[in-house]
GUROFI-354723 format. One record per atom (N, C-alpha, C): residue number from 1; x, y, z; atom name; residue in one letter. Coordinates in steps of 0.001 Angstrom, whole numbers, plus 524288, in hexadecimal, padded with zeros to 5 digits. Each point is the difference from the previous one (the first is absolute). Example, Ala and Ser with C-alpha at 12.3 -4.5 7.8 and 13.67 -1.06 7.14 Angstrom:
BEGIN
> 1:83386:7E9C6:81E78:N:A
> 1:7FC86:804A6:80000:CA:A
> 1:80384:804B0:80000:C:A
> 2:7FEA2:8041A:7FD30:N:S
> 2:80334:804A6:8003C:CA:S
> 2:7FCFE:80442:802DA:C:S
This chain:
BEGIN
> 1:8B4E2:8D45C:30E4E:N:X
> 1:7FB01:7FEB0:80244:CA:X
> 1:7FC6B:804CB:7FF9B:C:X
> 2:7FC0A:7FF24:7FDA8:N:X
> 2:7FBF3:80330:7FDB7:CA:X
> 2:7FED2:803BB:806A9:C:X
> 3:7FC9A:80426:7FFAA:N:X
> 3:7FDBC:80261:8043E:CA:X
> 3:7FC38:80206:800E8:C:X
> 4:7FB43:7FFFC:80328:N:X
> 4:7FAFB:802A0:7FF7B:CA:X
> 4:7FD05:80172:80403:C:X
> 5:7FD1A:805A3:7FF32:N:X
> 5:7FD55:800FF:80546:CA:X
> 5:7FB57:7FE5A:800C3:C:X
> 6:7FF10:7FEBF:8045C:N:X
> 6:7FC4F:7FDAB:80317:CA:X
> 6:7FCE9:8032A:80396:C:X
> 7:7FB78:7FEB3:80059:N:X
> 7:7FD92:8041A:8036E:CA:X
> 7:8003F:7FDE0:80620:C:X
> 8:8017B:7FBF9:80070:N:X
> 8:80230:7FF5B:806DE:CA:X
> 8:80517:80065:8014B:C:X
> 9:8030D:7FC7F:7FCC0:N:X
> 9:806CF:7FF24:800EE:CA:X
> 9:8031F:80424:7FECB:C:X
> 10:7FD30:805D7:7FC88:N:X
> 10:803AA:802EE:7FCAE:CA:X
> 10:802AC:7FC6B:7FBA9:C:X
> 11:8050D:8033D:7FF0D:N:X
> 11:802C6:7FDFC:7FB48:CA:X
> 11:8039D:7FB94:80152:C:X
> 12:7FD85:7F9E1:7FDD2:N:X
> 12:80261:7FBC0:80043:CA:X
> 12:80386:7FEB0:7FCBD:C:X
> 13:80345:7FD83:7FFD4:N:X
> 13:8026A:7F9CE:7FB3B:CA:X
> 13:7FD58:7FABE:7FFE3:C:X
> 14:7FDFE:7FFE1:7FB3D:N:X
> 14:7FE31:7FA6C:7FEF0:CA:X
> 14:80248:7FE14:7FB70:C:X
> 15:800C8:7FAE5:801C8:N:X
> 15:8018D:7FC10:7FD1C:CA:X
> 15:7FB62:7FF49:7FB00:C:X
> 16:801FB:7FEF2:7FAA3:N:X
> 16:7FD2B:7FF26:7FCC4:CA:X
> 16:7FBAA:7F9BB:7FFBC:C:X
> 17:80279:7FEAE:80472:N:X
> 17:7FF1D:7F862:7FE64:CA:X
> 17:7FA9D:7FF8E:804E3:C:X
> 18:8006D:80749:80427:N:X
> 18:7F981:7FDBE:8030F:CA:X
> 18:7FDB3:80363:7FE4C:C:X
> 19:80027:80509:7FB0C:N:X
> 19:7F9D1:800C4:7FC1B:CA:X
> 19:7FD69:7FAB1:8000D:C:X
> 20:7FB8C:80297:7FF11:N:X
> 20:7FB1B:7FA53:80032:CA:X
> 20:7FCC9:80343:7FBE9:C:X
> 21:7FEC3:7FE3E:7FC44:N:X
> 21:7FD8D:7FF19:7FB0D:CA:X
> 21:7FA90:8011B:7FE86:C:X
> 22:7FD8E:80372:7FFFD:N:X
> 22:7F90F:80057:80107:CA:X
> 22:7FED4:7FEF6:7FC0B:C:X
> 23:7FE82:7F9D2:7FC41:N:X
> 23:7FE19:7FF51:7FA4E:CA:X
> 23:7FAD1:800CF:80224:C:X
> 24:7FB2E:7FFEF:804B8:N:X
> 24:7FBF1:7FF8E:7FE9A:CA:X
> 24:7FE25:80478:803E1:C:X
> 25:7FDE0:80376:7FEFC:N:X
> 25:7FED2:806E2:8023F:CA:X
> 25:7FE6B:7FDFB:805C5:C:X
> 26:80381:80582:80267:N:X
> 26:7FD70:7FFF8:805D0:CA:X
> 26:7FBCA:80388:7FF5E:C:X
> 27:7F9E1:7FFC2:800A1:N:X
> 27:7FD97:801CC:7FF49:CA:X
> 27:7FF5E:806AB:8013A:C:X
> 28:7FED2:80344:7FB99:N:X
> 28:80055:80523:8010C:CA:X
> 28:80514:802CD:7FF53:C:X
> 29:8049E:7FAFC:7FD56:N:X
> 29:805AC:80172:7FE87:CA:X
> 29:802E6:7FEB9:7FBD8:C:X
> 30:7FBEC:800D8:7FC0B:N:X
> 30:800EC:7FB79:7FA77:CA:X
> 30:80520:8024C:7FD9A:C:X
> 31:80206:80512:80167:N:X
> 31:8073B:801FE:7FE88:CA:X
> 31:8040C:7FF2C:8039C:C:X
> 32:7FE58:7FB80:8046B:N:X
> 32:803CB:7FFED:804C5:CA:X
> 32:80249:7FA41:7FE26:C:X
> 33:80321:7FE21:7FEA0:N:X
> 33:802B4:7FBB1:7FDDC:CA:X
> 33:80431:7FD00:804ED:C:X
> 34:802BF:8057B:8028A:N:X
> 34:80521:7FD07:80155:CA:X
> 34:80003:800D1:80689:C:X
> 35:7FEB0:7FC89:8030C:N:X
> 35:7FFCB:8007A:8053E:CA:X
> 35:805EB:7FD05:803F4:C:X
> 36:800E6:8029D:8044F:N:X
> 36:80490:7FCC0:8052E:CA:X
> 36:7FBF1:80032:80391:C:X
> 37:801B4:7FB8C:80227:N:X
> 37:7FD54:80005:804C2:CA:X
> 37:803BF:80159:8039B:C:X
> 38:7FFA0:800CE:8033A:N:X
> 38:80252:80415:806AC:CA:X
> 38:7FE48:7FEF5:8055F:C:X
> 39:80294:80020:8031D:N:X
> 39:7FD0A:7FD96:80462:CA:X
> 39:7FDDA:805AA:80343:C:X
> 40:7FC9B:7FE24:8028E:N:X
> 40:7FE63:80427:8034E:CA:X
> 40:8017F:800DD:8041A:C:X
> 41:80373:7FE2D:802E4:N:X
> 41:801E3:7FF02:80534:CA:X
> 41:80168:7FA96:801AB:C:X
> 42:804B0:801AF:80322:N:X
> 42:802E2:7FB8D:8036E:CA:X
> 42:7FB06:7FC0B:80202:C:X
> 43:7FED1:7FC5B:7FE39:N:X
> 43:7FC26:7FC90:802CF:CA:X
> 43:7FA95:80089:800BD:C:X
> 44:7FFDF:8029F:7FA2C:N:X
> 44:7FA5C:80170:7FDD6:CA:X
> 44:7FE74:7FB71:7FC12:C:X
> 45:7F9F1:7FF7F:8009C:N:X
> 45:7FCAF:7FC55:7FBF1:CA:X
> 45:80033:80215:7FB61:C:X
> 46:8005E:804CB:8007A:N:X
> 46:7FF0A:80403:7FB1C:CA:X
> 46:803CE:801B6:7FBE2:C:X
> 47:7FEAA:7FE65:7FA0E:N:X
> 47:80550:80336:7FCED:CA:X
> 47:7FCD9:803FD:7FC9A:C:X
> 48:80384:803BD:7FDF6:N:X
> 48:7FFCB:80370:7FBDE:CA:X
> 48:7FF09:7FD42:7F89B:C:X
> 49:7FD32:800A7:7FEA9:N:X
> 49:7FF6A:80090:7FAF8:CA:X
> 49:801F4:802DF:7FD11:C:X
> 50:8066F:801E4:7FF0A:N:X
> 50:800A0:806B2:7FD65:CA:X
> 50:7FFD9:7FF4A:7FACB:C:X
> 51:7FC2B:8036B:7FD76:N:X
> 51:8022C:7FFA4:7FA6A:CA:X
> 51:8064F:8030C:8008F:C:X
> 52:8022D:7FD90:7FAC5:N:X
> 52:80634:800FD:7FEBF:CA:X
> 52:7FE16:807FF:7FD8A:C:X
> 53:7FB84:7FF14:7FD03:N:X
> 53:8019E:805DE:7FDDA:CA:X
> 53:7FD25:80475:80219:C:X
> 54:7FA54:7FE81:8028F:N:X
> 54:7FE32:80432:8031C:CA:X
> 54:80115:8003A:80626:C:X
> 55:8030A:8048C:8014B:N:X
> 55:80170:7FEAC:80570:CA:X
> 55:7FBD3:7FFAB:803D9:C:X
> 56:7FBF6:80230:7FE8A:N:X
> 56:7FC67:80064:804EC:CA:X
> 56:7FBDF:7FCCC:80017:C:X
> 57:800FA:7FB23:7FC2F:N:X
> 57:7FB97:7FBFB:7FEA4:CA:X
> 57:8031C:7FAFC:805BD:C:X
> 58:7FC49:7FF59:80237:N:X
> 58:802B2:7FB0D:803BB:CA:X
> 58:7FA11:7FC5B:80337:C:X
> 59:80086:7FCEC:7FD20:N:X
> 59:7FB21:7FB9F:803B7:CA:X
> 59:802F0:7FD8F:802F7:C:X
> 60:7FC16:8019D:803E3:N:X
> 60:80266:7FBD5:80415:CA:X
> 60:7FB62:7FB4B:7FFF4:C:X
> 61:803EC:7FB65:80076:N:X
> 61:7FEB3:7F968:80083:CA:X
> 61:800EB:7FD72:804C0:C:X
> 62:7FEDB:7FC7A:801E8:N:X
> 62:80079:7FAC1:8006D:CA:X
> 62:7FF1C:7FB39:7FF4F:C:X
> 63:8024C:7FB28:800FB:N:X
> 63:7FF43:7FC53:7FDA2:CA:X
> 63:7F996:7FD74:803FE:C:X
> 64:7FC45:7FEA8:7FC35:N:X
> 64:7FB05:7FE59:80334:CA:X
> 64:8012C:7FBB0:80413:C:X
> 65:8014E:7FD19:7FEA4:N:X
> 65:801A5:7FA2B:80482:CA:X
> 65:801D6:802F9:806C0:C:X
> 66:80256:8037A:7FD2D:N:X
> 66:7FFEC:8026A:8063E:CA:X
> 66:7FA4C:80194:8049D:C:X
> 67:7FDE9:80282:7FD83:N:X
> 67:7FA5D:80053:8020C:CA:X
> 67:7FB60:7FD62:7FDCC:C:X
> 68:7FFC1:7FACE:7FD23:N:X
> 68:7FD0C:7FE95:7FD3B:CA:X
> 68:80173:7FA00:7FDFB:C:X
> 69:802BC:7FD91:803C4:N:X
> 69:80398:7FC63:80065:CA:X
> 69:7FC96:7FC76:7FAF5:C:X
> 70:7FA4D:7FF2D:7FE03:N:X
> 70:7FCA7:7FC5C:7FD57:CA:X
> 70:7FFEC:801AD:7FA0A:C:X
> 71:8031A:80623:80003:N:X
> 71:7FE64:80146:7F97A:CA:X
> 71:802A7:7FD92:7FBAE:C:X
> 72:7FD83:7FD16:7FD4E:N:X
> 72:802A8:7FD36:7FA00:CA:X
> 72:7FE30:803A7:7FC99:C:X
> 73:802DE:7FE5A:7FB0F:N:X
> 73:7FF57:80245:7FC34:CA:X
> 73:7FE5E:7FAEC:7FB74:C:X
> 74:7FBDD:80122:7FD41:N:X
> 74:7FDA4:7FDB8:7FD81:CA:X
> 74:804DB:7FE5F:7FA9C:C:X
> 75:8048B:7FD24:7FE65:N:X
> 75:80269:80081:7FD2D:CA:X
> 75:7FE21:800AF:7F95E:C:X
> 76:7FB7F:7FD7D:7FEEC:N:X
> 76:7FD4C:800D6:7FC36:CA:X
> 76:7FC65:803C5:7FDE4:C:X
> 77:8019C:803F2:803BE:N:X
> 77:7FFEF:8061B:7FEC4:CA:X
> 77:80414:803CC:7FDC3:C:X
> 78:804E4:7FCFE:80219:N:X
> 78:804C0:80337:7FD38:CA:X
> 78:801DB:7FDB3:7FC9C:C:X
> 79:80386:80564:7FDC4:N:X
> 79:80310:7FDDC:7F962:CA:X
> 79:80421:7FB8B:7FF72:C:X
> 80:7FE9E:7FC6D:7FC33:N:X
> 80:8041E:7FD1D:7FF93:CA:X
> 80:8054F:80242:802C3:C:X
> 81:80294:80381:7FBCB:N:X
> 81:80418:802A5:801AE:CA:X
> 81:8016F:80194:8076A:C:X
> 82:7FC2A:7FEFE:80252:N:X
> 82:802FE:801A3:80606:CA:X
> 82:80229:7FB8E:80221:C:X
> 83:7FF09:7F972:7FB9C:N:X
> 83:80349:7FCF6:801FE:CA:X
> 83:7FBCA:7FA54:803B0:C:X
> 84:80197:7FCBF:80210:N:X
> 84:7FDCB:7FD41:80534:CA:X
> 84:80068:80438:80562:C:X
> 85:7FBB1:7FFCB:80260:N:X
> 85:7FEDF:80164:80636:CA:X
> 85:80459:7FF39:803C2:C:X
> 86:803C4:7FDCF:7FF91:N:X
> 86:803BE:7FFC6:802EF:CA:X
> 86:803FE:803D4:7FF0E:C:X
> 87:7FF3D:80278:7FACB:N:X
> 87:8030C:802CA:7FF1E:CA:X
> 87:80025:80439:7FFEB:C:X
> 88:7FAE3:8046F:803CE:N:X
> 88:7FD1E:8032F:80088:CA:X
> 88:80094:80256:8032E:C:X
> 89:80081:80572:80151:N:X
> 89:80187:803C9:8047E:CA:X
> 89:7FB08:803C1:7FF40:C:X
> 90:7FCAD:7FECF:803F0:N:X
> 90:7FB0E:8020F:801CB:CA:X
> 90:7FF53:805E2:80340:C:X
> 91:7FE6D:8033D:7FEA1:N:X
> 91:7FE97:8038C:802A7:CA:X
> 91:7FB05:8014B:7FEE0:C:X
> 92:7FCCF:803B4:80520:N:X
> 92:7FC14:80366:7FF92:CA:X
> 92:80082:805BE:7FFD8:C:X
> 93:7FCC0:80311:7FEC1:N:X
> 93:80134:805FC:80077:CA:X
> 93:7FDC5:7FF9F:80454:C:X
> 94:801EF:8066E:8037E:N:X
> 94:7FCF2:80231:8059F:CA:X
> 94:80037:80370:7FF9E:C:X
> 95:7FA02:800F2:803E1:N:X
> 95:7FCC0:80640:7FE2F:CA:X
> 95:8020A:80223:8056B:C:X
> 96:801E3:803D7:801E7:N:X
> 96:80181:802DD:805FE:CA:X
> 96:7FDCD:80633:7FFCE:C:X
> 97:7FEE7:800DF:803F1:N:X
> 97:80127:804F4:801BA:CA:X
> 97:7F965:80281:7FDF9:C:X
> 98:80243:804F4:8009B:N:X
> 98:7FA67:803E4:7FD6F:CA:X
> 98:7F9A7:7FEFD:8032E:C:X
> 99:8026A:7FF76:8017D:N:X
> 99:7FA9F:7FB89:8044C:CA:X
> 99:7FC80:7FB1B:7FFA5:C:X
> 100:803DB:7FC41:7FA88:N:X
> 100:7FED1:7FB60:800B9:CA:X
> 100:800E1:7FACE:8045B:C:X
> 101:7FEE6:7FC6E:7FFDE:N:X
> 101:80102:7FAF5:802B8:CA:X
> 101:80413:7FE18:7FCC9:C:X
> 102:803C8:800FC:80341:N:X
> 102:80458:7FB80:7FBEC:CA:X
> 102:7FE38:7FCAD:7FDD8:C:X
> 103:8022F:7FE07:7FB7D:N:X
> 103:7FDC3:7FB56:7FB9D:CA:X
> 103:802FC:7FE9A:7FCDB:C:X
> 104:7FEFD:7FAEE:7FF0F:N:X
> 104:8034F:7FE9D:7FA94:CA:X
> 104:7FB0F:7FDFE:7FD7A:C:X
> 105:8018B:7FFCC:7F9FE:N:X
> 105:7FD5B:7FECB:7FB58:CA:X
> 105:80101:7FA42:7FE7F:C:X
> 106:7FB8D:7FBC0:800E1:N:X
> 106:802B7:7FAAE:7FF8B:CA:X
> 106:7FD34:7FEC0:7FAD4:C:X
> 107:7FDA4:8034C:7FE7D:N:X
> 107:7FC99:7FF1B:7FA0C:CA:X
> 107:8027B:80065:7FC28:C:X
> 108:8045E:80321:7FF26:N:X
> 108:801DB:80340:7FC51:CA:X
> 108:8074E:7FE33:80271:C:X
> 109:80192:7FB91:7FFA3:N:X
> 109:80660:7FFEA:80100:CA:X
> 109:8040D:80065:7FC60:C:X
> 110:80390:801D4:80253:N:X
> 110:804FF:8006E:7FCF4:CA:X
> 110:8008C:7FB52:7FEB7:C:X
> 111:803B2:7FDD8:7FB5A:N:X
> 111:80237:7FCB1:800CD:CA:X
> 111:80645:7FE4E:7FC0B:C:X
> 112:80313:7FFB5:801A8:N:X
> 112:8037A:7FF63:7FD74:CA:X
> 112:802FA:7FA9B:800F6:C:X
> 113:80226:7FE6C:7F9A0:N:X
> 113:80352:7FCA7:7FF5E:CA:X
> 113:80648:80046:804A2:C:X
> 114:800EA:7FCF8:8024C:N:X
> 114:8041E:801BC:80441:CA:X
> 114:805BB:7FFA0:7FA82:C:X
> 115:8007C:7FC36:7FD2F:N:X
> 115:80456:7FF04:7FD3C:CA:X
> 115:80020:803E3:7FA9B:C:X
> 116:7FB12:80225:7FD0A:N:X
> 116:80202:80335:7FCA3:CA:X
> 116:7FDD0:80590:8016A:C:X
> 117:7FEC5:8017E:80548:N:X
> 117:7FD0E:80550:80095:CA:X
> 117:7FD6A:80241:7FDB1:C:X
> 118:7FC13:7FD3E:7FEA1:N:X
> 118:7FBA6:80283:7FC0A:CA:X
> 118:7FA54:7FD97:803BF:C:X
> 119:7FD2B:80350:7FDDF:N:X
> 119:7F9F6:7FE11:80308:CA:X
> 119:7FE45:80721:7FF00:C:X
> 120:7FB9A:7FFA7:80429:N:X
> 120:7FC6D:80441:7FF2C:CA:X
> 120:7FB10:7FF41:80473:C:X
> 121:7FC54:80250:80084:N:X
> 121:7FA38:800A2:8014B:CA:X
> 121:7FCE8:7FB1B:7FDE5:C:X
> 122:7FECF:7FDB6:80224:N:X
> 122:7FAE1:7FCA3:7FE37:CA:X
> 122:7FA7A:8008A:8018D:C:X
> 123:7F90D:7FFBD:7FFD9:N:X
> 123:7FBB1:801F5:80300:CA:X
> 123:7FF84:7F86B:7FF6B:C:X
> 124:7FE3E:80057:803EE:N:X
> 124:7FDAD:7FA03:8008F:CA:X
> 124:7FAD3:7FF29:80137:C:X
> 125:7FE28:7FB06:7FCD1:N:X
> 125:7FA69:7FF99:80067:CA:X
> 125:7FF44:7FE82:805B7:C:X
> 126:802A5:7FE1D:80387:N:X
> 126:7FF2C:7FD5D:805D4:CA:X
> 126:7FE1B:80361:8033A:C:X
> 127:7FBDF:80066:80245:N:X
> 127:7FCB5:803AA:80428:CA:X
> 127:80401:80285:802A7:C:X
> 128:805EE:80091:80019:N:X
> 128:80281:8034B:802E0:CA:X
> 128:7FFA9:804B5:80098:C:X
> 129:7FF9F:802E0:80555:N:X
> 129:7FEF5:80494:801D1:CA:X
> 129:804B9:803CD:7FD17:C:X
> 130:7FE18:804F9:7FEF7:N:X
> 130:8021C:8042E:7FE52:CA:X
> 130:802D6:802BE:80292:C:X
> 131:7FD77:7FF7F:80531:N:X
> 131:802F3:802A4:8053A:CA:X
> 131:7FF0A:7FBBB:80465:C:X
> 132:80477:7FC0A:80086:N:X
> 132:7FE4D:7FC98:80441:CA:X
> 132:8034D:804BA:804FB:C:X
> 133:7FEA5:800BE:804F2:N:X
> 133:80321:80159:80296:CA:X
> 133:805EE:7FCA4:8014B:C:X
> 134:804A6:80512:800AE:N:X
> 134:80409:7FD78:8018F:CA:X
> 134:80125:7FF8E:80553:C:X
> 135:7FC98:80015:804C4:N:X
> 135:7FFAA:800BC:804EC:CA:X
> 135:7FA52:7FE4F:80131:C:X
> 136:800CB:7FB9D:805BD:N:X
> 136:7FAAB:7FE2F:8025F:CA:X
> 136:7FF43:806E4:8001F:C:X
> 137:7F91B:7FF9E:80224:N:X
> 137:7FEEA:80426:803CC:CA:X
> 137:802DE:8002C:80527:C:X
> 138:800B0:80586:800F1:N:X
> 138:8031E:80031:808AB:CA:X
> 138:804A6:7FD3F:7FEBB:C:X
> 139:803BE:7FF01:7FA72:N:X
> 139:80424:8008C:80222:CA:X
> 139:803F9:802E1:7FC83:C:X
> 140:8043B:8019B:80141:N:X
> 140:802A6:804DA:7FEE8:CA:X
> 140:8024F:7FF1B:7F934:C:X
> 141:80052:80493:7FEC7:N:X
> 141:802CB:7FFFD:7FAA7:CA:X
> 141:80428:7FF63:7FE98:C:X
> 142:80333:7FDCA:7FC92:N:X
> 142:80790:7FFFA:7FFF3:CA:X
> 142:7FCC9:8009C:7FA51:C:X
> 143:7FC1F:8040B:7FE01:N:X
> 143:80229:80238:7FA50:CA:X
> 143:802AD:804FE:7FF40:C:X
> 144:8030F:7FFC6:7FBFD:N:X
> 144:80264:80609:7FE9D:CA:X
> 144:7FDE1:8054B:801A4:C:X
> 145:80261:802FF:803F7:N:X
> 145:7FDAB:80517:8002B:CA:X
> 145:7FE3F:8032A:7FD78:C:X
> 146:8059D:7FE4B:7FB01:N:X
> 146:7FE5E:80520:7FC47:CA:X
> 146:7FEFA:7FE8B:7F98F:C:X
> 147:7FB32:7FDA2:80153:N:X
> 147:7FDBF:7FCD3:7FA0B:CA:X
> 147:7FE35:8027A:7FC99:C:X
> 148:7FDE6:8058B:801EB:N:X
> 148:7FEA7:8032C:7FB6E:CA:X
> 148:7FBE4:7FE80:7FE92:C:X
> 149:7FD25:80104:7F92F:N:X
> 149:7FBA0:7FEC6:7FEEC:CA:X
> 149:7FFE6:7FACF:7FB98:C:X
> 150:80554:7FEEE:7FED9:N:X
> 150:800CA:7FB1C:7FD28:CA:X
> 150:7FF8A:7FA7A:801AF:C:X
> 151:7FD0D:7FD7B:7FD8F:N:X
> 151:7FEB3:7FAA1:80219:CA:X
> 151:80219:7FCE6:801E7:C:X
């Protein structure tokens, strides 16, 4: 079982079969190909994005339906190849820390095939916010402390 460092978990084991496949660029990462996802905590909304070869590359996501219970995805925006909509594992990027408003990116989603782990970044024509907040106003945060300056 392959092994790689991570900039939250340290040095993991991953299984070859949950790499996930980046055929279509995460924007601003057109040499980052091979990503795991990771959880962020016991009973967190939030996972890790790690790339497999740069250790200190890590987006953190979540899936929109959680705070955004109404967001679709226009299917006739994405590639043949990611398959039917049912077969789709959705994420957003999130912006933390540095003295932003927590946010996720509902314009710009991940999206991957769940059965052959491939997908990528998509920008969508749908008026979706860039930074919708991930928190009403006045009430408390459960995002990552230590998010750093990566999205």
């Amino acid at each position: 079982m392959p092994t790689i460092d991570t900039r939250f978990h340290g040095r993991i084991a991953i299984d070859d079969a949950d790499i996930l496949m980046v055929d279509y660029e995460i924007l601003g990462f057109p040499q980052e190909r091979r990503f795991v996802l990771l959880p962020h905590q016991a009973n967190s909304p939030f996972l890790y994005l790690q790339s497999v070869s740069t250790p200190s590359l890590a987006f953190i996501c979540i899936d929109p339906l959680l705070r955004f219970p109404e967001y679709q995805l226009p299917p006739n925006e994405l590639p043949e190849p990611l398959g039917e909509a049912s077969e789709w594992a959705v994420l957003c990027l999130c912006t933390m820390g540095n003295g932003h408003t927590p946010s996720m990116n509902l314009r710009s989603p991940l999206v991957f095939n769940r059965r052959t782990r491939r997908g990528g970044q998509f920008v969508l024509s749908l008026p979706y916010p860039v930074q919708y907040p991930l928190f009403p106003e006045g009430t408390s945060s459960e995002a990552p402390s230590h998010a750093g300056t990566h999205p």
